[in-house]
VOPAGU-2260 file (C-alpha; in pm, 1 decimal, decimal comma):
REM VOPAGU-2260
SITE   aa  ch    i         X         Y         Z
SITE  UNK   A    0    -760,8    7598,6    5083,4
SITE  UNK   A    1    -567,2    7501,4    4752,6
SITE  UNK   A    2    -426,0    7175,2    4930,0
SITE  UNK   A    3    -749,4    7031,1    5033,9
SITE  UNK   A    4    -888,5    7156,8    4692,3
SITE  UNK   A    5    -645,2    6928,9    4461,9
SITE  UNK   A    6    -659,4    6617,6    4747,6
SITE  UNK   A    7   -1027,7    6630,6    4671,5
SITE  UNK   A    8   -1004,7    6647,5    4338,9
SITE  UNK   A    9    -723,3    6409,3    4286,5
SITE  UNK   A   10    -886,1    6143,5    4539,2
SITE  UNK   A   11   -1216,9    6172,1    4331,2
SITE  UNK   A   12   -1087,7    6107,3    4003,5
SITE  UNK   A   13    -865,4    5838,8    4131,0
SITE  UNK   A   14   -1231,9    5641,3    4260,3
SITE  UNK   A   15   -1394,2    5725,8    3936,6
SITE  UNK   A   16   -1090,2    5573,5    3728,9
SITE  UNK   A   17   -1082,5    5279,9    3994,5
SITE  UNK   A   18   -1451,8    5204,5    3976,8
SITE  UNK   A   19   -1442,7    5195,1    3592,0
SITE  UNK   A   20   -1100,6    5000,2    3584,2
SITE  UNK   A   21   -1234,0    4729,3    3861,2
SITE  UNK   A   22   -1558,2    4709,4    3713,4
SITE  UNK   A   23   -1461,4    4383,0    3511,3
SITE  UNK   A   24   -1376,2    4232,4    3859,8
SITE  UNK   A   25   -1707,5    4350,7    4014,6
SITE  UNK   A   26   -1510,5    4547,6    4279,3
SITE  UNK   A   27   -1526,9    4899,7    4327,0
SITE  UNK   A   28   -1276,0    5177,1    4441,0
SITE  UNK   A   29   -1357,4    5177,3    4803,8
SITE  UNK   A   30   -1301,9    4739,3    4800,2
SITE  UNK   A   31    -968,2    4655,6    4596,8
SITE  UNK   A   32    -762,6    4763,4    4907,9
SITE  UNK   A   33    -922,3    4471,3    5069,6
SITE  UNK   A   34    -789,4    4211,2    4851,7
SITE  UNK   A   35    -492,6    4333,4    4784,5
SITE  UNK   A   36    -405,4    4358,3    5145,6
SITE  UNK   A   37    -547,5    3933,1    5218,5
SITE  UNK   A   38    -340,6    3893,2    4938,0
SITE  UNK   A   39     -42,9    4063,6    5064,7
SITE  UNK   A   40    -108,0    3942,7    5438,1
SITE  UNK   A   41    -332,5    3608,2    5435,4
SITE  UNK   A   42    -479,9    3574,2    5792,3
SITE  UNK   A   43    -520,8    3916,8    5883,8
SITE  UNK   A   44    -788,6    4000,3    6113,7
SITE  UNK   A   45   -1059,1    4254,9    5997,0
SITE  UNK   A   46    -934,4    4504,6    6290,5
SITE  UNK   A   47    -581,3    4500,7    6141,4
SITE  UNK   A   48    -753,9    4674,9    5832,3
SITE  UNK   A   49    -838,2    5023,2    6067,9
SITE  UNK   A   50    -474,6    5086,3    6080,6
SITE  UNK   A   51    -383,8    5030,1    5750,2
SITE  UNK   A   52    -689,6    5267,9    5566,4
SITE  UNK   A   53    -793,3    5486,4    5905,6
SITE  UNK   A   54   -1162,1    5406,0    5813,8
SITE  UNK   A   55   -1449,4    5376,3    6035,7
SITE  UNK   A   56   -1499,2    4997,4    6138,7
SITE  UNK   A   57   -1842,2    4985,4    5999,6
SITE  UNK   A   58   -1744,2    5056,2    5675,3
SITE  UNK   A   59   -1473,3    4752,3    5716,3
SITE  UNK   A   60   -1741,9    4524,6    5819,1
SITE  UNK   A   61   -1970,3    4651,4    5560,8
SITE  UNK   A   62   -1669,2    4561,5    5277,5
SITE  UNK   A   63   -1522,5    4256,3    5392,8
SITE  UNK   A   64   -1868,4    4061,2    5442,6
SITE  UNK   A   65   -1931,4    4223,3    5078,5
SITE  UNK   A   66   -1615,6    4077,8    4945,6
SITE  UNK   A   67   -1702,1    3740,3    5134,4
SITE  UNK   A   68   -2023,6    3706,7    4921,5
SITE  UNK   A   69   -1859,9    3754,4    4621,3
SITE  UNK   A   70   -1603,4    3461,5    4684,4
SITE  UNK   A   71   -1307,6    3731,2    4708,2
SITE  UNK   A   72   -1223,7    3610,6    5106,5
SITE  UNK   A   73   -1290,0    3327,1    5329,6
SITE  UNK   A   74   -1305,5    3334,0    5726,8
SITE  UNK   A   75   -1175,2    3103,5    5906,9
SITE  UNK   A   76   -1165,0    3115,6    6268,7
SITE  UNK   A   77    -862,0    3262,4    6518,6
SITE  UNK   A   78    -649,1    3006,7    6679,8
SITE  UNK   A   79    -530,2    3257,1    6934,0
SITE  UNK   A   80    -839,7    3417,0    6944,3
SITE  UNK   A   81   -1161,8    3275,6    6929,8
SITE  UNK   A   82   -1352,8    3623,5    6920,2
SITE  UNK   A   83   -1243,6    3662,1    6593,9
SITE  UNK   A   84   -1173,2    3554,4    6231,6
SITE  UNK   A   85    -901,6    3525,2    5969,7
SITE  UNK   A   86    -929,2    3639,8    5665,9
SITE  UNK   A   87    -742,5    3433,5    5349,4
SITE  UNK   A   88    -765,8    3525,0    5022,0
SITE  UNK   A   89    -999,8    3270,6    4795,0
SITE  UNK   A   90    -838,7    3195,2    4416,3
SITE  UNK   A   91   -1043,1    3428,5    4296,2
SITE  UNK   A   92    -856,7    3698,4    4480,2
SITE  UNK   A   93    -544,0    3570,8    4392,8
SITE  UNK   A   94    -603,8    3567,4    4051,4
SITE  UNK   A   95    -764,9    3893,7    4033,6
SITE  UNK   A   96    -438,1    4071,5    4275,9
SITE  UNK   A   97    -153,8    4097,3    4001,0
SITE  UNK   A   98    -386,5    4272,9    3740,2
SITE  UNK   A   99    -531,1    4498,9    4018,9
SITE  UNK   A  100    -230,0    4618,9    4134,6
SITE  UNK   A  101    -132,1    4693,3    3751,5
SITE  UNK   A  102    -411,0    4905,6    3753,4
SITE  UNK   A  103    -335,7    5084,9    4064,2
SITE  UNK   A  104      38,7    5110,2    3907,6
SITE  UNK   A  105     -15,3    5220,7    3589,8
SITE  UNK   A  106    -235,5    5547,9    3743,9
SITE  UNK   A  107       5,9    5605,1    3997,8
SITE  UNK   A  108     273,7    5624,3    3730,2
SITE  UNK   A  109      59,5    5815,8    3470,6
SITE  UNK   A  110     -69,1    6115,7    3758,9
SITE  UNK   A  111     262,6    6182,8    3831,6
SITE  UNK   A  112     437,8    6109,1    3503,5
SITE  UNK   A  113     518,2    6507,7    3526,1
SITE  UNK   A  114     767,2    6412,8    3843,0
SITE  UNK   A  115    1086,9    6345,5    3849,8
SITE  UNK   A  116    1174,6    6005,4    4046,0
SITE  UNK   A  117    1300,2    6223,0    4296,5
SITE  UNK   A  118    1001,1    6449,7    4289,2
SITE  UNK   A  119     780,2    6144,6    4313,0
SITE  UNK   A  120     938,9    5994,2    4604,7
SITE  UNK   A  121     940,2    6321,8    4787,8
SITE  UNK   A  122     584,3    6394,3    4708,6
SITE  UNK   A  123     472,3    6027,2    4850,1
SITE  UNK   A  124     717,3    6078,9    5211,4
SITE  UNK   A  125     494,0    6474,3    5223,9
SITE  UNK   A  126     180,6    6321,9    5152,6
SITE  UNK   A  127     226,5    6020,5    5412,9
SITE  UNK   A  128     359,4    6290,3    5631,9
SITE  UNK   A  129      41,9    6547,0    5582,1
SITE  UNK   A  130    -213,1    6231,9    5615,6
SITE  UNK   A  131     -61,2    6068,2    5958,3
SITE  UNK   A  132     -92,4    6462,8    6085,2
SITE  UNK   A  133    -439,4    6496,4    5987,8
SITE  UNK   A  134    -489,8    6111,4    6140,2
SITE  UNK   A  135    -325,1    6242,6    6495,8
SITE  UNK   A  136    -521,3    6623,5    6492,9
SITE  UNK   A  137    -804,5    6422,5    6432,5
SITE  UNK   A  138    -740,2    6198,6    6758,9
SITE  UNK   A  139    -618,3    6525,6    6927,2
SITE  UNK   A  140    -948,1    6700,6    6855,0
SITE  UNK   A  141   -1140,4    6436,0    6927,5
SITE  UNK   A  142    -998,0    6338,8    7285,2
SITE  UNK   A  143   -1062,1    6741,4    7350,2
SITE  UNK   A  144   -1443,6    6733,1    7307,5
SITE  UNK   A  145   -1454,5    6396,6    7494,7
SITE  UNK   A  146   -1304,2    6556,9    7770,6
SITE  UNK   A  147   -1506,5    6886,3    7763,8
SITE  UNK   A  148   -1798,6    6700,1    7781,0
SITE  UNK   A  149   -1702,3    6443,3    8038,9
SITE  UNK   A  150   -1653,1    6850,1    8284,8
């Protein structure tokens, strides 16, 4: 019970230094991974974005037609495919990326400022680890009950 104790409380004080920290940029904790990611990857499709932060695709929809209103993304449509959209960064995206990802920086380094480099690393490879198990139980889990109730 300790683990999911400190993940809770670590991922909630990350979002309330995030929120405060992105404020200036009218963004909040749960919409800078948006815009660093067009930034990163201009002409990514909105279901690309499911793989990347394993959240429900309402929520994604919800965010990027929230960041589109507030001139952080543009649309354009698919070449290849017409049933969906592109998403490219606008300029002021771009010029909000490099002090967003400072922010993001700067509390990664200061959280776990009490790790060695070594430590650090290791602790990022368990954590990735832990969170694509808990992705694939969840799938597991989940294809049970769909089959229980398809008997």
């Amino acid at each position: 019970m300790q683990f999911i104790k400190w993940i809770s409380v670590t991922d909630r004080y990350n979002k309330i230094h995030l929120d405060r920290m992105l404020a200036p940029f009218g963004l909040n904790s749960s919409q800078h991974m948006y815009v660093l990611r067009i930034c990163e990857v201009p002409g990514i499709t909105q279901d690309k974005f499911n793989s990347f932060f394993y959240i429900n695709p309402s929520n994604i929809t919800r965010s990027v037609a929230a960041l589109e209103k507030m001139g952080y993304l543009e649309r354009r449509p698919n070449e290849k495919d017409k049933r969906t959209c592109c998403l490219y960064p606008t300029e002021k995206a771009r010029a909000a990326y490099q002090p967003i990802r400072e922010i993001c920086e700067d509390w990664n380094q200061r959280i776990t400022s009490g790790l060695t480099e070594e430590e650090r690393v290791q602790f990022m490879s368990l954590l990735e680890r832990v969170g694509e198990a808990a992705v694939e139980q969840n799938r597991l889990e989940l294809e049970a009950m769909n089959r229980e109730r398809e008997e």
